[in-house]
N, C-alpha and C positions, 0 to 999 in steps of 0.2 A: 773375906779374910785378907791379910796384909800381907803383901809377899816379905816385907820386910819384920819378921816378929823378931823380938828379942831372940839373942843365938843358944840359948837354955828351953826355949819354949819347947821348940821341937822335940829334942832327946827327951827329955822329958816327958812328953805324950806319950811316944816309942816306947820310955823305962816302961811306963803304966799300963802300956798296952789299952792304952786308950781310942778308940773307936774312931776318932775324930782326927787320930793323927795322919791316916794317912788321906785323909780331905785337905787337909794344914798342908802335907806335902806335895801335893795333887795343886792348890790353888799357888803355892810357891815354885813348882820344879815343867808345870808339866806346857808352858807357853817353850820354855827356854828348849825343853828336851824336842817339843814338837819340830822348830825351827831347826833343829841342830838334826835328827833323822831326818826330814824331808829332806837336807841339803846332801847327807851320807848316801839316802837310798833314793833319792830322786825321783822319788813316788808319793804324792799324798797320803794315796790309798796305802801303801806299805807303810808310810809314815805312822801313819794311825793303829795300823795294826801292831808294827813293835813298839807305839807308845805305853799299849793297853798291856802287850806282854812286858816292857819294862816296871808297869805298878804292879801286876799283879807277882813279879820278884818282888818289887820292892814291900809290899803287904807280908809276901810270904819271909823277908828278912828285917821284919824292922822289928825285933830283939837285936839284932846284929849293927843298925844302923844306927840303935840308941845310944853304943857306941863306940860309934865313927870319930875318928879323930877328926875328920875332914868329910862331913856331909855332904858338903856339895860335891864335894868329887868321888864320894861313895855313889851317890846318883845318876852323876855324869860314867863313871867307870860301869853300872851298870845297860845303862843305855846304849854305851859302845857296844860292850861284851853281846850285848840284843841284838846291834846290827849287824856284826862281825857275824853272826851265827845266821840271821836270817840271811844275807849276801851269800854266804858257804850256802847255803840248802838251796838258792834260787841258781848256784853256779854247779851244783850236782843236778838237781833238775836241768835247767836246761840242757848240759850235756848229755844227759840219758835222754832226753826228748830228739839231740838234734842227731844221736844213733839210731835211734829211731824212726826218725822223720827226713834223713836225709833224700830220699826222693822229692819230699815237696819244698824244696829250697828254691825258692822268688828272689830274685835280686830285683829289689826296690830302693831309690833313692827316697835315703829321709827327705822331705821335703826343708828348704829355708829356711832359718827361723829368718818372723816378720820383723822384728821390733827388739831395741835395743835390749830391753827386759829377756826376748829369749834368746837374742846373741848371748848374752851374758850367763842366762841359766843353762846354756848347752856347753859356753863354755866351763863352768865349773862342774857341769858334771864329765868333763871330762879329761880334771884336774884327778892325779891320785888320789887316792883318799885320807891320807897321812896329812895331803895339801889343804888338799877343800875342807875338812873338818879345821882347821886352826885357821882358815881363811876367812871362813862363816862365822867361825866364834869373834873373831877381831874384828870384822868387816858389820857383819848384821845382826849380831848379838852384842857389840859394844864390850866386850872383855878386855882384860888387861892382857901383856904374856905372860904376869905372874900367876894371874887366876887361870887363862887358860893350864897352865904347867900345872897347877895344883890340880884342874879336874883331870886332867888323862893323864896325869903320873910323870910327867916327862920332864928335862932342864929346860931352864928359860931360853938356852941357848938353841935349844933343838927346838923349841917351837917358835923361836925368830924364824931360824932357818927354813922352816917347813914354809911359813908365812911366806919370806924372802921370795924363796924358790916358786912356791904356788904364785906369788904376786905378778911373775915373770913369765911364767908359761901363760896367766893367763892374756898379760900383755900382747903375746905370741902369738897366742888362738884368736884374741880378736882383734890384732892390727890395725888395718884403718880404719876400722868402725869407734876408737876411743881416737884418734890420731887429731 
């Protein structure tokens, strides 16, 4: 399938409730969504997982998606919304674990990252996440800030800014290692 189908194809399928539509959005939505959750949740493994729960929203709304004024950013706004919720449940988990489990508290040094690739990916994870998602979309997804602003709902001005901001801390974090 073509990531690129005519912009009527899709809604379309959706109207019909067509079998096949959400394969159509699956080979069009779900390279972009993967890249953009690995960077949010900084987990393969969780990556994959709120991939599989962002389609099976998206199966369970696409009456609703047929339509979307703005598909792409009906998709992308669901994907957030996926990791916004899985983040909250791994940050209640662990604080009920670490009530818990406060007697076996190790202090262990992460170990170095080796290699430029994971200076870089330690640093953006530990970019806000406002940062790192419009950092990733500009930087490794190639989006524009108009497109980014259309998928997460925001002014163009607020996702320079996040850009800006993120572009600078990350500068920060890894100092002479770009210098």
């Amino acid at each position: 399938m073509d990531k690129k189908l005519p912009d009527n194809t899709l809604p379309a399928a959706l109207a019909r409730n067509d079998p096949a539509a959400v394969e159509m959005l699956w080979e069009r939505y779900a390279d972009d969504l993967f890249a953009y959750l690995l960077v949010v949740l900084c987990s393969r493994h969780d990556a994959e997982d709120v991939l599989q729960t962002v389609f099976v929203k998206i199966a369970q709304k696409r009456n609703r998606l047929a339509k979307a004024r703005h598909l792409d950013a009906y998709v992308f706004r669901i994907a957030r919304n996926e990791a916004s919720r899985f983040i909250e449940h791994r940050k209640r988990k662990r604080t009920a674990q670490a009530v818990n489990d406060t007697w076996l508290t190790v202090t262990e040094e992460q170990p170095e990252p080796i290699d430029l690739a994971e200076h870089i990916q330690a640093a953006l994870a530990r970019l806000p996440e406002q940062q790192r998602e419009v950092v990733v979309m500009k930087i490794y997804r190639q989006k524009t800030f108009l497109e980014i602003s259309r998928l997460l709902g925001l002014s163009q001005n607020t996702v320079s800014s996040r850009y800006r901001y993120g572009i600078e801390k990350l500068r920060t974090l890894l100092g002479d290692l770009i210098s």
